[in-house]
N, C-alpha and C positions, 0 to 999 in steps of 0.2 A: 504494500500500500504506500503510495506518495506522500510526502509529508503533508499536512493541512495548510503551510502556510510556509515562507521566505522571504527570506531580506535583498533589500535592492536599493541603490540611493530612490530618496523621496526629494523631489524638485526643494532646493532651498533649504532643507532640513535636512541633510544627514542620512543615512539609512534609516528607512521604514521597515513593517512586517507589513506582507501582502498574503491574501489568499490563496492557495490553489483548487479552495471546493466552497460551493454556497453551504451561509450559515443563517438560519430563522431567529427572530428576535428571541430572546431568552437562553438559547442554545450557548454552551459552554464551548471556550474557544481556546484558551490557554492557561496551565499554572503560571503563576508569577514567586518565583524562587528566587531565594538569596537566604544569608544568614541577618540572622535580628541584631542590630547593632544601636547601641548608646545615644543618645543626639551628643552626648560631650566628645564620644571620638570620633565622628563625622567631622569634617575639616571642610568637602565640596559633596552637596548633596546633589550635584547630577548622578540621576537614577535611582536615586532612592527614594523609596514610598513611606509614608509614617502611615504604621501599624498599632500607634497607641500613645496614648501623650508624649511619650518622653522614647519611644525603640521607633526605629527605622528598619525597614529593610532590604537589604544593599544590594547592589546591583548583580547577578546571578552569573554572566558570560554567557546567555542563553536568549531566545528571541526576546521573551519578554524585557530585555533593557531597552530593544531598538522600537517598541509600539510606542508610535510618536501623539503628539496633542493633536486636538482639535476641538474648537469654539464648536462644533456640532457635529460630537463623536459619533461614534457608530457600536460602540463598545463602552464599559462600563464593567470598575470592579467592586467587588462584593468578596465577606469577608465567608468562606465557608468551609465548615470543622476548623481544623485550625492555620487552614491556610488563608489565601489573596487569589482568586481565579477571576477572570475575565472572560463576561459574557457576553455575546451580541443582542443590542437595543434595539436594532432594530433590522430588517433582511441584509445578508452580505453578497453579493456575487464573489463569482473567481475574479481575484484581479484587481479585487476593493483593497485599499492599504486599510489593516484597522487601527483605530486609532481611540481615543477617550480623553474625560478633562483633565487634566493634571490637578486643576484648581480642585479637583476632589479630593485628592491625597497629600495635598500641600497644606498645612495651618502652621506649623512651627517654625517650617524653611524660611530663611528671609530671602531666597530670593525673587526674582523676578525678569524678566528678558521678554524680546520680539517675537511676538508670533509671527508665525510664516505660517499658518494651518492657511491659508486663501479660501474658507467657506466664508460665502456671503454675509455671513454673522459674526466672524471676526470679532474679538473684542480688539484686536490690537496687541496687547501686552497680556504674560502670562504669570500669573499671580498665586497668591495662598488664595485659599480658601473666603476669608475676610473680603477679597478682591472682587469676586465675586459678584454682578449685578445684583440687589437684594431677590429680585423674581427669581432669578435664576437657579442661587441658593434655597429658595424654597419648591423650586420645581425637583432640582436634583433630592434633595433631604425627602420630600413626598415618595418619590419614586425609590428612594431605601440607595440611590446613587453615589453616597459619599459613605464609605466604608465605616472609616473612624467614628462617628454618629452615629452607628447601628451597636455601636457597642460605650461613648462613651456620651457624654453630656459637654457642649460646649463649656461650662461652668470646669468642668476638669483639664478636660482639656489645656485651658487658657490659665489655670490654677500651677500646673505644670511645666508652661510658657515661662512662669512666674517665679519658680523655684529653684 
């Protein structure tokens, strides 16, 4: 059987992961692995996801580093048993780059940089979570779209931020 998916430059960004088989909204697409790491020894958090107020989890060497942003993903991660997988939101073809918010799994990170996702809805710049248009944050939070939130309470979160 062919792999499900491959990396390829994505115009402006870097390497993407692209499809080789259609996926239906809901359907399970990829683990996202890596080891659980501190935010104190994190130093450059390109590619790492926060998995809990204060642990990260670092970049794998595997597809899952190169699934790039986009202001209007196609994918979306969720937090299940005790991993991070990535589900498709909505149909994929062969051939679709997949892609999700970052702004989902970003709240601790400070950073921030250029989108280059070119979907018409574009925010421009790519943010924590806070950054967020306020709709927005409550359409992803609705939909169970922001991982860290299914398991903690902003209040902690940012109590964590703080310590």
């Amino acid at each position: 059987m062919a792999d499900p998916y491959y990396i390829e430059n994505s115009l402006g960004r870097g390497q993407g992961v692209y499809t080789n088989r259609s996926y239906v909204a809901n359907e399970f697409v990829m683990d996202f692995t890596g080891q659980k790491t501190h935010i104190g020894q994190i130093k450059d958090f390109t590619h790492y996801l926060q998995i809990a107020p204060d642990l990260f989890l670092s970049p794998s060497g595997n597809a899952d580093d190169f699934v790039n942003h986009s202001c209007e993903p196609n994918c979306a991660l969720y937090f299940e048993n005790n991993g991070l997988v990535l589900r498709a939101i909505k149909d994929i073809e062969p051939g679709q780059e997949l892609s999700f918010d970052y702004g989902t799994v970003m709240f601790s990170e400070p950073t921030t940089f250029q989108c280059e996702c070119g979907s018409p809805k574009c925010r421009g710049m790519i943010g924590n979570f806070y950054s967020l248009p306020q709709e927005l944050r409550k359409k992803y939070q609705e939909k169970n779209m922001v991982p860290l939130l299914s398991r903690y309470s902003l209040k902690e979160i940012q109590t964590a931020q703080n310590a």
